[in-house]
C-alpha positions as CSV (number, residue, x, y, z in Angstrom):
1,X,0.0,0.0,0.0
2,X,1.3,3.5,-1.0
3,X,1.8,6.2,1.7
4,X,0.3,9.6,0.5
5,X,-1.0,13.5,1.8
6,X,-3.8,15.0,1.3
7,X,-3.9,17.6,-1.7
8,X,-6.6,18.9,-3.3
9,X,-5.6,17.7,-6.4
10,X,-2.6,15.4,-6.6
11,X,-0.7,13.0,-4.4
12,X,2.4,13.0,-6.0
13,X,4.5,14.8,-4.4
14,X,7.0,14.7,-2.0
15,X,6.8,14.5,2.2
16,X,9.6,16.5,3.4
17,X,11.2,16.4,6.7
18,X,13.7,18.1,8.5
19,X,14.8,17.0,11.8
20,X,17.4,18.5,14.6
21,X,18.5,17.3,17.7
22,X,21.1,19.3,20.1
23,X,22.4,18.0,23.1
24,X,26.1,19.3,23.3
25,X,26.0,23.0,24.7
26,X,29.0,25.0,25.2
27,X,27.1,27.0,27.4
28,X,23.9,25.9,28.7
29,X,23.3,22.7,30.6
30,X,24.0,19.9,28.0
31,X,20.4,17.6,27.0
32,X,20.5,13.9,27.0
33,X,18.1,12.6,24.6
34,X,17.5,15.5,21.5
35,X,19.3,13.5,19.3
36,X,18.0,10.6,19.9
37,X,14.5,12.3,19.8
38,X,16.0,13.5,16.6
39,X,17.3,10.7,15.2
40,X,14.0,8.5,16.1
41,X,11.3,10.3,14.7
42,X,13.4,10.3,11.8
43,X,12.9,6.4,11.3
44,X,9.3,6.6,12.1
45,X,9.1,9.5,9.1
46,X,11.1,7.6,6.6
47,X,8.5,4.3,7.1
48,X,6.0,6.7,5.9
49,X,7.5,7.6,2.7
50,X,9.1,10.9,3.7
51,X,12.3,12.4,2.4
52,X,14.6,12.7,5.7
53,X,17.5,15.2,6.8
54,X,18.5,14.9,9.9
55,X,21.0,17.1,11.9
56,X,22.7,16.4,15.4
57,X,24.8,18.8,17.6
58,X,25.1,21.7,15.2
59,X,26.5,25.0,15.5
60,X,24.8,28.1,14.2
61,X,26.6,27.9,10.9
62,X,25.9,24.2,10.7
63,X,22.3,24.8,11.7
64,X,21.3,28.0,9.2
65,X,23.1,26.1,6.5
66,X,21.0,22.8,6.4
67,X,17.8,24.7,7.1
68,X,18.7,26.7,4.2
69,X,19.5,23.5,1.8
70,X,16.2,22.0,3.5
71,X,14.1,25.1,2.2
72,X,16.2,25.4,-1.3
73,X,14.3,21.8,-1.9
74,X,10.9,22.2,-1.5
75,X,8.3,22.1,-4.2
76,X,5.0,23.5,-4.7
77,X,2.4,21.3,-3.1
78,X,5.3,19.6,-1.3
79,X,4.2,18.3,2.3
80,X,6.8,19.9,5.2
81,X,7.5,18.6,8.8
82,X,10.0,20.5,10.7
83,X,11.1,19.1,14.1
84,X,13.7,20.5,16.6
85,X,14.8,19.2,20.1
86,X,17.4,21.3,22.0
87,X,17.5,24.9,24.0
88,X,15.0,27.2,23.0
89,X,14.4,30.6,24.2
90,X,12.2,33.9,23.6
91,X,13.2,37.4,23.0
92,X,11.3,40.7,21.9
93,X,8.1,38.0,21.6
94,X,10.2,36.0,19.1
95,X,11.2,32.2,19.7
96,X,14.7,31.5,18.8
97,X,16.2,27.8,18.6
98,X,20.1,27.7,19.7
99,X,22.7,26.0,18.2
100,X,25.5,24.2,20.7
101,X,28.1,26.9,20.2
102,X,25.6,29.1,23.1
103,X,28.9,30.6,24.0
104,X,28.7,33.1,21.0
105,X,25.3,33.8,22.6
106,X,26.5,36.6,24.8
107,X,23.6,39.4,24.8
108,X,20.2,38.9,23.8
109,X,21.1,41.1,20.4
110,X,23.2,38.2,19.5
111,X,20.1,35.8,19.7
112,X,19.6,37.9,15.8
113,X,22.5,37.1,14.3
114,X,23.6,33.4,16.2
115,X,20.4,31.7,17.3
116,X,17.7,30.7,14.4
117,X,14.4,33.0,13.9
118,X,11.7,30.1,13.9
119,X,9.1,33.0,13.1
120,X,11.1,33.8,10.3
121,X,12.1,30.3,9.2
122,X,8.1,29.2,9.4
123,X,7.9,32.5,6.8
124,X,10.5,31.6,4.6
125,X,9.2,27.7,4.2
126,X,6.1,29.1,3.4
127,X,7.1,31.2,1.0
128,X,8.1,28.1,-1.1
129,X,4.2,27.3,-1.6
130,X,4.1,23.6,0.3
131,X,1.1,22.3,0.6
132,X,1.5,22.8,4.5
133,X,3.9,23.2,6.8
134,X,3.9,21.4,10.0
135,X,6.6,22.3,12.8
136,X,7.2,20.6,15.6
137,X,9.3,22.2,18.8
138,X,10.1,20.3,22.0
139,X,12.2,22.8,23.6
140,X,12.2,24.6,26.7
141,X,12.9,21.1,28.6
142,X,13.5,21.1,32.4
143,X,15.9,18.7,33.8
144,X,18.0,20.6,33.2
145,X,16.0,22.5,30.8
146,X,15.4,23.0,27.4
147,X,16.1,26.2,27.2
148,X,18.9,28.9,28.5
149,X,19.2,28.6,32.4
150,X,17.2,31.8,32.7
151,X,14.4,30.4,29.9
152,X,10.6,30.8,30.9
153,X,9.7,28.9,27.7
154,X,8.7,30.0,24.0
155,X,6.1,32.5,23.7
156,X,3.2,31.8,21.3
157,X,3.3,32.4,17.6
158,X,1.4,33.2,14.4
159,X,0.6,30.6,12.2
160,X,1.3,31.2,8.6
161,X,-1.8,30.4,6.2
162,X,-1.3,26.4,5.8
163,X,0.7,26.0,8.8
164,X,0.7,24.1,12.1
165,X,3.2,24.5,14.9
166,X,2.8,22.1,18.1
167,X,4.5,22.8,21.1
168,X,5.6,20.6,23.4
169,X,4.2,22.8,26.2
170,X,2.2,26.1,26.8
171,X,3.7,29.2,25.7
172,X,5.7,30.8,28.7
173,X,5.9,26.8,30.3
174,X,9.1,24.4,30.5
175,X,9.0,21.2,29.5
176,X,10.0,17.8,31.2
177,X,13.2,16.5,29.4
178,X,12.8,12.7,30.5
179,X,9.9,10.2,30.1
180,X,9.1,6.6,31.0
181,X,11.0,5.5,27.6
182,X,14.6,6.5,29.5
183,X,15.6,7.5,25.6
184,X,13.5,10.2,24.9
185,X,11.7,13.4,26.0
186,X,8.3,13.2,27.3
187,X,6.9,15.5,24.6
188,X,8.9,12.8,21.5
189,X,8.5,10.1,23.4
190,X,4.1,10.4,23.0
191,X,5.1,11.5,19.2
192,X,6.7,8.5,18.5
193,X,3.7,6.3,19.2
194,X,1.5,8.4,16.9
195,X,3.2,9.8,14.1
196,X,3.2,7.4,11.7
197,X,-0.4,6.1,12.4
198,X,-2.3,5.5,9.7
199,X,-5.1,7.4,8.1
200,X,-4.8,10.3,11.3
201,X,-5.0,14.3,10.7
202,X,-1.9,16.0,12.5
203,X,-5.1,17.6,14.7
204,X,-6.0,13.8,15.4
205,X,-2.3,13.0,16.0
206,X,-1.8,15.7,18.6
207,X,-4.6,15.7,20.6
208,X,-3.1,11.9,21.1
209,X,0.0,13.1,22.5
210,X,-1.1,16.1,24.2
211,X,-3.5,13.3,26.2
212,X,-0.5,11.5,26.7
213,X,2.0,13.9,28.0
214,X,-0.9,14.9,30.0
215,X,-1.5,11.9,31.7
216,X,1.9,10.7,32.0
217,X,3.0,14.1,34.0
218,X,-0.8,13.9,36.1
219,X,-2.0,17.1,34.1
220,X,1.5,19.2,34.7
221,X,1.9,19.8,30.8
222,X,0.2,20.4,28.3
223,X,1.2,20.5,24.7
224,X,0.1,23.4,23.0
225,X,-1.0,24.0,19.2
226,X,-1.5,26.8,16.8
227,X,-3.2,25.9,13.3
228,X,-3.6,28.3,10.2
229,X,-4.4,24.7,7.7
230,X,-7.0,25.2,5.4
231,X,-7.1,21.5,5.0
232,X,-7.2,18.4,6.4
233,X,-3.5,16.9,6.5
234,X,-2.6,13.5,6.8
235,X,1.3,12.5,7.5
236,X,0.3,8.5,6.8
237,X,-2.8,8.7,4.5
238,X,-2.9,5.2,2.9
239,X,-6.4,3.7,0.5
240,X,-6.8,0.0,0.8
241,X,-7.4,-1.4,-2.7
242,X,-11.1,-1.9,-3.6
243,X,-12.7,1.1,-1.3
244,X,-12.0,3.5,-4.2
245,X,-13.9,1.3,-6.6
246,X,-16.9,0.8,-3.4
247,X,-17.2,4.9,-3.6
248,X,-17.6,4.8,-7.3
249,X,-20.4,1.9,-6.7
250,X,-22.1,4.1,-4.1
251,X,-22.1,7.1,-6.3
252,X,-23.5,5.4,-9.3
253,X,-26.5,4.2,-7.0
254,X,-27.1,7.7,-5.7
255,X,-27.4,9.4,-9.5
256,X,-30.5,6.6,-10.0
């Protein structure tokens, strides 16, 4: 059976997916399981027919280049997942994603010019004309935290028309770093068990994991979700042969 997405009009092309994962800070408290979180949500994307990069322990150079190549690459109509795991952080109501060279990170000024814009980054993938755009952020973790020392979380943010960003907690919260798994986040950890399920919306998909996390951690977090789609998007949309020709029966029927 072939994977697919929902498009109004074709199914051909591609699912695209970036995903980070930092752990190694220079600065900030280092994170034990972004690349793994990383690395396997990355397997559960490629099972699904999506096109993978993945990046581990980059610095801001490393990090605005393969975002950059990532965005260079999609299509029109192309489907777009984005996921990052590391420190996070808000300035000036913007959320900014840090790379493991934090040390360059000495004022919040620098956050323009050596952290990554995911406002702006969500605007520039747009601007390519995907089909939609779906990011995923489980930063701001508390362990240790995901997020600078002195991080009160990511603050909320405008989705672009045909976007979806999911958090892994409310704006202005932390996040728990570790989950029952002992390889993951919490936030990942409920991904992993629902990403790649088939025939689910992202909205499906999410309120899944946010009904995990929220039941794992006794109502403590809460993912959070902001949705501009002007569709219904599947990640793992698959047609078992024969209903296709059952519609077409039905339909026949109803003209009679």
């Amino acid at each position: 059976m072939a994977s697919r997405f929902s498009s109004p009009n074709k199914t051909n092309h591609k699912k695209r997916a970036l995903l980070i994962g930092n752990n190694k800070y220079s600065k900030n408290i280092e994170l034990r399981y972004c690349t793994n979180d990383a690395e396997d949500l990355a397997k559960n994307l490629r099972r699904i027919g999506f096109e993978i990069t993945v990046g581990t322990d980059l610095t801001y150079e490393q990090m605005d280049r393969t975002i950059e190549t990532f965005k260079e690459k999609i299509n029109p109509d192309d489907l777009v997942l984005f996921f990052y795991a590391g420190h996070g952080c808000q300035w000036g109501h913007l959320n900014f994603l840090i790379p493991i060279d934090d040390d360059r990170i000495t004022t919040n000024t620098d956050l323009k010019y050596r952290a990554i814009n995911v406002q702006a980054m969500l605007e520039n993938v747009m601007g390519r004309r995907p089909s939609a755009a779906i990011f995923l952020l489980d930063c701001c973790r508390n362990i240790g935290v995901r997020g600078p020392s002195n991080s009160n979380g990511l603050s909320a943010m405008q989705a672009v028309a045909g976007s979806f960003i999911g958090f892994a907690c409310d704006a202005d919260k932390t996040a728990l770093d570790g989950s029952a798994t002992g390889r993951n986040g919490l936030f990942t950890s409920h991904l992993l068990q629902h990403i790649d399920r088939r025939n689910l919306t992202i909205d499906e998909i999410m309120c899944d994991v946010c009904d995990g996390v929220m039941r794992e951690t006794d109502d403590g977090q809460c993912p959070f979700r902001v949705s501009s789609l002007r569709r219904k998007v599947y990640l793992n949309q698959q047609f078992i042969p024969g209903e296709s020709r059952i519609i077409l029966n039905l339909h026949k029927y109803e003209k009679h």
